[in-house]
C-alpha positions as CSV (number, residue, x, y, z in Angstrom):
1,X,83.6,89.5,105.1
2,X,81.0,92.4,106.2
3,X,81.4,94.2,109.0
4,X,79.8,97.6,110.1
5,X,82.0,100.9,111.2
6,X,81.1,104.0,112.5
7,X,82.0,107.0,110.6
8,X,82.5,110.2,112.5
9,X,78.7,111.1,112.6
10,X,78.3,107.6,114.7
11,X,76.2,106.2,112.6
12,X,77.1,102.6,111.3
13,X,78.0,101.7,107.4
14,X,78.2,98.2,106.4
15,X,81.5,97.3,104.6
16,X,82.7,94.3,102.9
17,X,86.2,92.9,101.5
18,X,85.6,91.0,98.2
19,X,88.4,88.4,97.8
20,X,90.0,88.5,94.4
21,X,93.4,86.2,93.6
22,X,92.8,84.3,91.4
23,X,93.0,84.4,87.9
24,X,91.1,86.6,86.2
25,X,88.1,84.1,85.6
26,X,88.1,84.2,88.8
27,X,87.6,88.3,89.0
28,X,85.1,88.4,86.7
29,X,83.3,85.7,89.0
30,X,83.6,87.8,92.1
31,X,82.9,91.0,90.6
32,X,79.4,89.9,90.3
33,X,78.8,89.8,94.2
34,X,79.5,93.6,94.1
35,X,76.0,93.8,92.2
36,X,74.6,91.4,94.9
37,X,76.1,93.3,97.7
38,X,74.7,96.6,96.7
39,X,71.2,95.0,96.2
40,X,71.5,93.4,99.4
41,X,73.1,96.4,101.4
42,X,72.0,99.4,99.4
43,X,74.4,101.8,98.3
44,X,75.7,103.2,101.4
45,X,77.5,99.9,101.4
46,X,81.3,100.3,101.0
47,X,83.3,97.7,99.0
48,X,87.1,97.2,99.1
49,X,88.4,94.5,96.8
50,X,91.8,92.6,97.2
51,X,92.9,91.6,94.0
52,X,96.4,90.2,92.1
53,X,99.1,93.2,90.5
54,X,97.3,92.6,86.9
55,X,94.0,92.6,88.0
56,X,93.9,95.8,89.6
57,X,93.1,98.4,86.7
58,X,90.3,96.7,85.7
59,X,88.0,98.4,88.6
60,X,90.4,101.9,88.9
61,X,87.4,103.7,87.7
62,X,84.2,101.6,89.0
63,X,82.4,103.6,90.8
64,X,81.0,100.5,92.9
65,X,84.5,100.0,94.5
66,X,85.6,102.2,97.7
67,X,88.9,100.9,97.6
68,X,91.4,98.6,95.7
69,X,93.7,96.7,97.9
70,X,96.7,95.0,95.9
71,X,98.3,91.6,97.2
72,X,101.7,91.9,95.8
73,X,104.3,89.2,94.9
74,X,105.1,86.5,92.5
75,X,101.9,84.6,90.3
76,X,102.0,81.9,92.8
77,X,101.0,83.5,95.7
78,X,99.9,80.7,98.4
79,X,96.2,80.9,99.4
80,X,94.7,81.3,102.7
């Protein structure tokens, strides 16, 4: 998902969500579209990642990441 917002100076940022739940296979695969992103975007892009309980400290300090959402709940959360 990438979607542009305007910050208080009106100019427009790109964003995008980065879809994380599954195992952590899985994390390691997506995590490589933040490199893509960025090359694609530049670096004004910001990147928020949704991501399982356990997966969640393994981007706490990446500088890459604006923002960590975590999906909470059991390890068989239903997919979308």
């Amino acid at each position: 998902m990438l979607q542009k917002t305007k910050p208080a100076n009106g100019k427009s940022r790109p964003r995008a969500l980065v879809l994380c739940i599954g195992g952590l296979g899985d994390v390691v695969w997506a995590s490589a579209s933040i490199d893509a992103l960025r090359e694609a975007y530049g670096n004004g892009i910001e990147i928020d990642l949704l991501l399982k309980h356990r997966s969640g400290e393994l981007f706490r300090h990446d500088p890459r990441i604006s923002r960590i959402l975590v999906l909470r709940g059991g390890p068989r959360l239903p997919c979308w």
